[in-house]
C-alpha positions as CSV (number, residue, x, y, z in Angstrom):
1,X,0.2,-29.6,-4.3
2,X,-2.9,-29.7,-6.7
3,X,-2.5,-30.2,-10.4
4,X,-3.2,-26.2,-11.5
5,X,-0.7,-25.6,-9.0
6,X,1.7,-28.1,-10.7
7,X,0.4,-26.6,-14.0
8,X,1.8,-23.3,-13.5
9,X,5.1,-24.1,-12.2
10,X,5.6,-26.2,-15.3
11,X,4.6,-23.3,-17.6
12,X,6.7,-21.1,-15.8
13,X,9.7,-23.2,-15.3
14,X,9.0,-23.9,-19.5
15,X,9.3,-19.8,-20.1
16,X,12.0,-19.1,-18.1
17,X,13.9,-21.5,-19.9
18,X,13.2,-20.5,-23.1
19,X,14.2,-17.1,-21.8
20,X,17.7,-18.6,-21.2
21,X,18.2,-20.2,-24.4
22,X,19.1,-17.2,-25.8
23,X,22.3,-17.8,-24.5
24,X,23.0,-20.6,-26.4
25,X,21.5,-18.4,-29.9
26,X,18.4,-16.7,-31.0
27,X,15.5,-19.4,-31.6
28,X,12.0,-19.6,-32.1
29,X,11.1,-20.6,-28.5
30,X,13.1,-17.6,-27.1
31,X,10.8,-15.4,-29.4
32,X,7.9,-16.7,-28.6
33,X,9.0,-16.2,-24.6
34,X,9.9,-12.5,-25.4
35,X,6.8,-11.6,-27.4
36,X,4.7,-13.7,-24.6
37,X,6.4,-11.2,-22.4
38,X,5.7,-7.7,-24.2
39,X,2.0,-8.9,-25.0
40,X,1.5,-9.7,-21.3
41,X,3.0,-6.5,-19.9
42,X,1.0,-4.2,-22.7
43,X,-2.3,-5.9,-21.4
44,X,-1.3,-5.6,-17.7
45,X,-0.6,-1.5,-18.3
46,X,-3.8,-1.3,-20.5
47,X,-6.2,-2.5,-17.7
48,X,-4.0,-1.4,-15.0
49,X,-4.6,2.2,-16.9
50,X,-8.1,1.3,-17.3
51,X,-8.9,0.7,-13.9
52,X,-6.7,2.8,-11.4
53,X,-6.7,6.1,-14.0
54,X,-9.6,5.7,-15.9
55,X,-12.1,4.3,-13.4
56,X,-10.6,5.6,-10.2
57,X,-9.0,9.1,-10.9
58,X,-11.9,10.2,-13.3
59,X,-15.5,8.3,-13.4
60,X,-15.3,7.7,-9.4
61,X,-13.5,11.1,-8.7
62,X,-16.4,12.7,-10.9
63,X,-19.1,10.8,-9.7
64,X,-18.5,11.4,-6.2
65,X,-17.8,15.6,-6.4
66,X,-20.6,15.3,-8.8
67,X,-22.9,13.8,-6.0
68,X,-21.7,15.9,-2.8
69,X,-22.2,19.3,-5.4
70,X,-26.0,18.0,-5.5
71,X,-26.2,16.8,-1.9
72,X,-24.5,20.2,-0.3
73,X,-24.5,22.6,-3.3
74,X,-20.6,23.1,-2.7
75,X,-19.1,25.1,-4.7
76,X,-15.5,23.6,-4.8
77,X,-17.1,20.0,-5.4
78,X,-18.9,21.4,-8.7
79,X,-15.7,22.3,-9.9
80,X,-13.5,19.6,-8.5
81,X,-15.6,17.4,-10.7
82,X,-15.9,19.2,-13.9
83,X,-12.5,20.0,-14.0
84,X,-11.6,16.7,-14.8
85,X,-13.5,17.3,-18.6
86,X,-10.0,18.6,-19.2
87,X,-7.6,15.5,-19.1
88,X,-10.4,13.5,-20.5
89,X,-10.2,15.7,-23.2
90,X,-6.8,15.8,-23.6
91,X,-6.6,12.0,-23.5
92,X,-9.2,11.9,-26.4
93,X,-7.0,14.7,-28.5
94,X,-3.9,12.4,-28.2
95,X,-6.1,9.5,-29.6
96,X,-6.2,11.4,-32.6
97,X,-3.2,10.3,-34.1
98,X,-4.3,6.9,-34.9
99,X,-6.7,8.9,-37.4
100,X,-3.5,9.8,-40.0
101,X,-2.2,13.1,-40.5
102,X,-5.0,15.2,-41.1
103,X,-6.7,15.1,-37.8
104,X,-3.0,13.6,-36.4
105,X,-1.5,17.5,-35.8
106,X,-4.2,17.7,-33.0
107,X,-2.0,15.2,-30.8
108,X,0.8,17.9,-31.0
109,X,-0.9,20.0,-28.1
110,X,-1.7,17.6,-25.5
111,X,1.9,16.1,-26.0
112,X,2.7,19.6,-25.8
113,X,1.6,19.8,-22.8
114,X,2.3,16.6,-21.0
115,X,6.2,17.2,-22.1
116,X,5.9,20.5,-20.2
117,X,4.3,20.2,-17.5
118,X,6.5,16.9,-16.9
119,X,9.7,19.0,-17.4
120,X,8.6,21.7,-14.2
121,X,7.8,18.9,-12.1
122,X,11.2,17.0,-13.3
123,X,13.2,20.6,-12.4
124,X,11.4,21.1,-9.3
125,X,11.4,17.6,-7.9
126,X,15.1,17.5,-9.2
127,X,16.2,20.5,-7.4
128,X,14.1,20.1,-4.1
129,X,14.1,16.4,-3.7
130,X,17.8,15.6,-4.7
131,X,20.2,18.8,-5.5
132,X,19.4,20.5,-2.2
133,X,19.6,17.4,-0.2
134,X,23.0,17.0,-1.5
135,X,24.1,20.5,-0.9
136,X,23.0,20.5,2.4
137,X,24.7,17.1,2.8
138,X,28.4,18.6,2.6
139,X,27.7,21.2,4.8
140,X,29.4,19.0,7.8
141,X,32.4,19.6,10.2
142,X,35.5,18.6,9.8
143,X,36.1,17.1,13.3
144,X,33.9,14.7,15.3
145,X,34.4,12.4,18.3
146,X,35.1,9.4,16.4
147,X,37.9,9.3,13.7
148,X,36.2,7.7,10.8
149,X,33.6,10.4,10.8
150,X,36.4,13.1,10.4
151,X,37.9,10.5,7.9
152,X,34.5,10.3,6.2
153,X,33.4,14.1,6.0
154,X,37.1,15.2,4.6
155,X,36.7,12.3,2.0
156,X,33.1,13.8,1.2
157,X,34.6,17.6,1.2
158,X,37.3,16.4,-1.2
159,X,35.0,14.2,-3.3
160,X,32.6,17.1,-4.4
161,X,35.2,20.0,-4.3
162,X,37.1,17.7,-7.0
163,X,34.7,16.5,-8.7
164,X,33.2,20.3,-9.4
165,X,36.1,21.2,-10.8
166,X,36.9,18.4,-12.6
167,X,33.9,19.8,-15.1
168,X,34.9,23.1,-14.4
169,X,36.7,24.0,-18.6
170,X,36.6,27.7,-18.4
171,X,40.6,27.6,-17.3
172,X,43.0,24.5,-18.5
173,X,43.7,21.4,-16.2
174,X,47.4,22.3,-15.4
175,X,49.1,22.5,-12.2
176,X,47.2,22.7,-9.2
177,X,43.4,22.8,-11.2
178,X,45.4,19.6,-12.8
179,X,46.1,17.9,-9.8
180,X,42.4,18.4,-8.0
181,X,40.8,17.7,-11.3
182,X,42.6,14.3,-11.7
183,X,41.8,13.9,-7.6
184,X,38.1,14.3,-9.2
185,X,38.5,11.7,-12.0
186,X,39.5,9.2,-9.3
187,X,36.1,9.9,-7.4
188,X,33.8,9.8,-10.3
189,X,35.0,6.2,-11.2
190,X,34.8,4.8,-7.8
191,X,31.3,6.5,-8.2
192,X,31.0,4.8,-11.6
193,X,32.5,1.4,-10.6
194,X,30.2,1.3,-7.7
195,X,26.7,2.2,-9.5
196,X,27.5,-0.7,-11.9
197,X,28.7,-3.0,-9.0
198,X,25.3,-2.4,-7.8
199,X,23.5,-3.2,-11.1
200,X,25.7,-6.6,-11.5
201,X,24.4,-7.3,-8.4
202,X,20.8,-6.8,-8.8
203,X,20.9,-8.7,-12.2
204,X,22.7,-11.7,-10.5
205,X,20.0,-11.5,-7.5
206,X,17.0,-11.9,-10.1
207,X,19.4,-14.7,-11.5
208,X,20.0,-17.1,-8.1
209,X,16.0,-16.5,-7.6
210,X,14.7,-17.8,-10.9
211,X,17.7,-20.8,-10.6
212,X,15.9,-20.9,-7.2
213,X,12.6,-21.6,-9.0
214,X,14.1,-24.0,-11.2
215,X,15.6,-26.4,-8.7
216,X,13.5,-26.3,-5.6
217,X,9.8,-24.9,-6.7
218,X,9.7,-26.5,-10.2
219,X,11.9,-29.5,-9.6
220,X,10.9,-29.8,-6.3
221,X,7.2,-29.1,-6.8
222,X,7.2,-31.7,-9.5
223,X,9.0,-34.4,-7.2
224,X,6.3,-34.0,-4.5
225,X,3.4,-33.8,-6.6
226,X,4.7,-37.2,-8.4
227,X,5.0,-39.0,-4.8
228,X,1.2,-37.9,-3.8
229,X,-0.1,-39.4,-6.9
């Protein structure tokens, strides 16, 4: 292990726990960590931006319609690249609100439009890509040749039926709406319970793998370059 090996596992190790101090109470060295952070991920999105939007997506994209319009005179290339003036300018119009309110309003119409066309593609990708799989998901039979499938789709069929009309408030919960409504309370917190026994468990994954660091990279590391010097 070389010394700007041994470097960066001690700057590392040195971050991560600062990062953990905050346990103990806000300090200076967990804020320095935590801006260190933000500054680092800004810059990584700005030239990530920069290169795989900016570069990529519009001055390659352009170039290369641009150069197969004058090579073969297509059409479709010609417009392929010029349509891409429109984003650009776009982009530029959103820029404008760093110039104050005056020239600020301008941002209002490319926001406008992001928000919009975000929203159809949200709805769309919503309905196609997750309602309709779901749907079509409790369309299953009842009975199967092993017993824990039938167990399994009448569990499903009762989960969703209950859990529908659980939000269904057009008629009070009494009697027999009562009963599979409260049958639909008991599904939604298993659902509940397990979503955020899944997110405890990815937060206590990323912990054992930076204790991980710690003790055998950092530690370790630091034990083995010692013993080559």
């Amino acid at each position: 292990m070389n010394f700007p090996t041994i470097l960066g596992l001690w700057i590392a190790a040195t971050l991560t726990i600062a990062i953990f101090s905050f346990l103990y109470k806000d300090n200076p060295l967990y804020k320095f960590a935590e801006h260190l952070y933000v500054g680092v991920s800004a810059a990584y999105w700005v030239i990530f931006a920069a290169k795989f939007t900016m570069e990529q997506q519009l001055i390659n994209e352009f170039s290369a319609n641009w150069h197969l319009y004058l090579d073969t005179g297509s059409r479709a290339a010609f417009w392929e690249a010029w349509i891409l003036v429109i984003p650009t300018i776009l982009g530029f119009m959103m820029l404008t609100r760093w110039f104050g309110p005056k020239v600020g309003w301008i941002s209002r119409w490319p926001i406008a439009f992001t928000i919009g066309l975000g929203t159809g593609l949200a709805i769309t990708g919503s309905i196609q890509g997750v309602q309709l799989p779901q749907v079509q998901a409790t369309f299953v039979p009842f009975w199967g040749p092993d017993l824990w499938v039938v167990v399994g789709n009448i569990l499903l069929f009762t989960g969703v039926i209950s859990s529908i009309i659980y939000f269904y408030f057009s008629k009070p919960h009494k009697g027999f709406l009562g009963g599979v409504s409260r049958v639909g309370i008991i599904f939604i917190m298993v659902s509940f319970g397990a979503a955020f026994g899944y997110t405890v468990m990815s937060r206590v994954s990323l912990l054992i793998g930076r204790l991980y660091f710690l003790v055998y990279e950092w530690i370790g590391g630091t034990i083995e370059f010692i013993k080559a010097l």
